[in-house]
TITOR-223762 format. One line per 2 residues: for each residue z, y, x of C-alpha. Coordinates in Angstrom, 1 decimal, m for minus. Layout:
% TITOR-223762
Z/Y/X ~ ...;
This chain:
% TITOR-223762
m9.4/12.6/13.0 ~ m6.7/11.1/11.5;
m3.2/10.1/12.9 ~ m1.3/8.7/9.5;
m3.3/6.2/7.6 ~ m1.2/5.2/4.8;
m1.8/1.5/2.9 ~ m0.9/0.6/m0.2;
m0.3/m2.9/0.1 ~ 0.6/m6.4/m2.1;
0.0/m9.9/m1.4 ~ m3.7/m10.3/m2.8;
m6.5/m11.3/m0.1 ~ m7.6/m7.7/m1.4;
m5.1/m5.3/0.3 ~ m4.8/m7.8/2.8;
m8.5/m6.9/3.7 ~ m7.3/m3.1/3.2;
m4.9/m3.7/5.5 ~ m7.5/m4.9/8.4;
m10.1/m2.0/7.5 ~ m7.2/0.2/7.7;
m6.2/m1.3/11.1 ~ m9.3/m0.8/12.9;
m9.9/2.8/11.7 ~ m6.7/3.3/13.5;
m7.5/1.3/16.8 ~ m10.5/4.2/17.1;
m8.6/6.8/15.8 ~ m4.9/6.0/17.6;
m3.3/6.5/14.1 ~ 0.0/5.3/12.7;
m0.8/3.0/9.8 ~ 2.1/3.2/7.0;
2.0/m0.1/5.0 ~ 3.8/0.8/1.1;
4.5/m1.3/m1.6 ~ 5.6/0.1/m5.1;
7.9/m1.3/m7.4 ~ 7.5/m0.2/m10.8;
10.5/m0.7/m13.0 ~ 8.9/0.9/m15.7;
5.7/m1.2/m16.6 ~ 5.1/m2.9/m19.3;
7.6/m5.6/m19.5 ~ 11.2/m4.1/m18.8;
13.4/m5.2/m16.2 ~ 17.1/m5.9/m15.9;
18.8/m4.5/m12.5 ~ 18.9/m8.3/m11.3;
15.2/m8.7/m12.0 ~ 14.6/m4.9/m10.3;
16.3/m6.1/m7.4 ~ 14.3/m9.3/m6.6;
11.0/m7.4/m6.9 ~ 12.5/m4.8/m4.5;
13.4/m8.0/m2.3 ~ 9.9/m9.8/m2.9;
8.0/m6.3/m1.8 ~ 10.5/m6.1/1.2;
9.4/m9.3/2.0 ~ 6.0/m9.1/1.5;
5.8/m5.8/3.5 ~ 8.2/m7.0/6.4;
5.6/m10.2/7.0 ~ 2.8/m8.0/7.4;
4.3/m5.4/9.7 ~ 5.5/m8.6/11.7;
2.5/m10.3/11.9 ~ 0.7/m7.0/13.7;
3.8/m6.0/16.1 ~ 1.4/m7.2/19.1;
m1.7/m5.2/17.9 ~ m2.4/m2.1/19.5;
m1.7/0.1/16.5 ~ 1.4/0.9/15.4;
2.2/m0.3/12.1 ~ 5.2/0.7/9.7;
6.5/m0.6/6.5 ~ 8.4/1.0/3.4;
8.9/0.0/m0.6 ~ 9.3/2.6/m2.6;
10.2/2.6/m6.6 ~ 8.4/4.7/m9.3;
5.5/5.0/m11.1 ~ 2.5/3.9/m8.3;
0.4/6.7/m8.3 ~ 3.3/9.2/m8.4;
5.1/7.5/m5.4 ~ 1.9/6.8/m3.5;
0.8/10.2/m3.7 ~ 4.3/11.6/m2.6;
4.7/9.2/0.3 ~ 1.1/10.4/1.6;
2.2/14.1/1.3 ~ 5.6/12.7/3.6;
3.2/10.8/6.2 ~ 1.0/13.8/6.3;
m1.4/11.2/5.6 ~ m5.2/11.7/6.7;
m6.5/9.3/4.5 ~ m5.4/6.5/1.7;
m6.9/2.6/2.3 ~ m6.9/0.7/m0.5;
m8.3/m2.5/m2.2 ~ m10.3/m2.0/m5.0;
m8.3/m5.0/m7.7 ~ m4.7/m6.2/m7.2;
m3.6/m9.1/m7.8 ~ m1.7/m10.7/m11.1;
1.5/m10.8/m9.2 ~ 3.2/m8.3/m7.6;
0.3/m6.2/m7.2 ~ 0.8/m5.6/m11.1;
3.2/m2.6/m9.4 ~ 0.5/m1.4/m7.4;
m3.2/m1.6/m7.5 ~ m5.9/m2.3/m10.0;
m6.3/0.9/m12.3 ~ m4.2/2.5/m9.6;
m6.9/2.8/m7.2 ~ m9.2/5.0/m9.9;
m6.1/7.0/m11.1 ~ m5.5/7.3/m6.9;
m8.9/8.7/m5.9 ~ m9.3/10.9/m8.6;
m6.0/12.8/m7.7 ~ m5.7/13.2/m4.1;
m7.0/15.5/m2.2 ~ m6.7/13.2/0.6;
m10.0/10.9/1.9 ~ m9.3/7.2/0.1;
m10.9/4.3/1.6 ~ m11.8/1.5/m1.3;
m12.1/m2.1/0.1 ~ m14.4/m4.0/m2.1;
m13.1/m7.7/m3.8 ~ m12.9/m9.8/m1.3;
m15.4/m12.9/m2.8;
């Protein structure tokens, strides 16, 4: 049913349970799960290069634990950051996957998640033509 699953990912506990709803649709579908953060240069507050570079550095960081801490599980899992506005890049990056469907948490976090989810998840679902998974708050 589906062999790319992509997730867009930060460090909240709410992509975090994303990530594991993700992870067992692809244990029973044998599906590559694609783990993406964005890093939005362009939101509200505007960044130097310096500051540009060190949320490109915290995403790769954040993205490179989690791929590291499922290398044992069964289903193979792959990491990317990617730059741009969230939805745009998300989008795109699905299209590149050939993704089957989209998992993500339904509210970021304050942090870095402030590149990626929240309002990101509506604007998400309503575009795609691809099946999005939402992961409720974790309480």
């Amino acid at each position: 049913m589906y062999d790319s699953i992509l997730v867009a990912t930060d460090a909240s506990d709410n992509a975090g349970a994303a990530l594991e709803h993700a992870l067992d649709v692809a244990a029973v579908t044998d599906a590559t799960v694609y783990v993406v953060t964005v890093v939005d240069p362009g939101s509200s507050m505007r960044f130097g290069v310096a500051e540009v570079e060190e949320l490109d550095d915290a995403a790769r960081e954040v993205v490179d634990e989690i791929v590291d801490a499922y290398v044992d599980h069964d289903v193979e899992i792959r990491g990317d950051v990617r730059r741009g506005k969230p939805v745009d890049v998300l989008l795109g990056y699905a299209d590149e996957i050939d993704a089957g469907l989209i998992v993500v948490g339904q509210h970021g976090d304050d942090g870095l998640s402030g590149a990626i989810l929240g309002s990101t998840t509506d604007r998400l679902a309503r575009l795609t033509t691809i099946p999005v998974l939402v992961v409720p708050a974790v309480e």
